[in-house]
N, C-alpha and C positions, 0 to 999 in steps of 0.2 A: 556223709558229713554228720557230724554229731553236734549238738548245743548241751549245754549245760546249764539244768532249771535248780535253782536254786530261791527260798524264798524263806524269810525271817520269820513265818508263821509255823514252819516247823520247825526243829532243833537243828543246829550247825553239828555237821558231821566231827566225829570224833576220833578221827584218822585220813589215813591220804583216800578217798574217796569221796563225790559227790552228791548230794540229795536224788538227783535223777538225771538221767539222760536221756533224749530225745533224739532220736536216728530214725529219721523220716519220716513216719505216719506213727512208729512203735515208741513207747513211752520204759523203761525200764527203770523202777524206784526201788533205789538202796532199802534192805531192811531198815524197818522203823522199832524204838525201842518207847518208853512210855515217858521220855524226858518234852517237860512241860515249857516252849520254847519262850516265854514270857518270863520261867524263874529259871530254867535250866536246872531243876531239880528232875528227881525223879516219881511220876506219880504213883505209888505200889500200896497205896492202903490198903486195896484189894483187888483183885484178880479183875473185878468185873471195871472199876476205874484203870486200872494199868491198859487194857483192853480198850476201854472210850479212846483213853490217850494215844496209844497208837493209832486206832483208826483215824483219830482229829489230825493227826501229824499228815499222814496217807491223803488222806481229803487236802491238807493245805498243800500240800506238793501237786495232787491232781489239777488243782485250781490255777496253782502259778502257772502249769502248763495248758489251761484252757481248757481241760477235762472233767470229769467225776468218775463214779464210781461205775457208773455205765459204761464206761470204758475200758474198765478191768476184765480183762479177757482170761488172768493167770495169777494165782496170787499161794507164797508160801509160806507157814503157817510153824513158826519154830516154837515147842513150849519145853518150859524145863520138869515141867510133872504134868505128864499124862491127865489126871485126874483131874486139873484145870482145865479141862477138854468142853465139857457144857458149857461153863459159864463164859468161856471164848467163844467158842461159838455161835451163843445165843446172842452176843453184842453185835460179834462179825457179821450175825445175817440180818441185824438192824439197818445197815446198812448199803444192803444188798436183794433186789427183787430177786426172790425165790425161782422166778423161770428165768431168768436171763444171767444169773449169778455164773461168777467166774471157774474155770477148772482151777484145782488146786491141792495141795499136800500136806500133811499136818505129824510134823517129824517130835519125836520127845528126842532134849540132846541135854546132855551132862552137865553143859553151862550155856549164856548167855554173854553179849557184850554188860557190862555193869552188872553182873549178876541179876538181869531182870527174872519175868516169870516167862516173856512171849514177845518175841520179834515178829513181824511182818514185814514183806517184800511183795511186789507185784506190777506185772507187766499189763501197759495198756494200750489200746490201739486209737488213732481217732477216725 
């Protein structure tokens, strides 16, 4: 059985898919882009804000489903320029304990949804 978490604190999905889905202990959250769900703009002044923004989105989904970021067991890492690569990073492991931090993958691809810089997605257990 699957449920479907949905919650106004991160952005309303922007095609036929869901915020996340919950299939029995496992938590699976749609890539997150860096749309600021209070203006529904996009936040991209810089690499390192677009970055906050999606993790805050990631966080507000965790929460609807009664998790955090301890929970993230898998998490994937879309950028559209390589060289964005620190300054990602260094946000993504702000919120993340260094020894318990999730497995994961960090792909450079051609574009993005809304031509961002860096999507996120990640799977989590409770």
């Amino acid at each position: 059985m699957k449920k479907i978490i949905n919650t106004s604190d991160a952005p309303a999905p922007i095609g036929p898919y869901n915020q996340a889905i919950l299939s029995g202990n496992m938590l699976y959250i749609s890539g997150q882009i860096a749309i600021n769900p209070e203006t529904n703009e996009l936040v991209t002044r810089t690499i390192v804000d677009e970055t906050k923004q999606v993790m805050e989105n990631l966080n507000a989904i965790l929460k609807e489903a009664g998790m955090n970021f301890e929970n993230v067991i898998k998490t994937s890492i879309f950028v559209s320029d390589m060289n964005n690569f620190s300054q990602i990073n260094e946000v993504y492991g702000e919120y993340f304990n260094q020894e318990t931090a999730p497995a994961r993958e960090t792909v450079e691809v051609a574009n993005l949804p809304k031509f961002v810089n860096v999507e996120i997605s990640a799977i989590a257990v409770k």
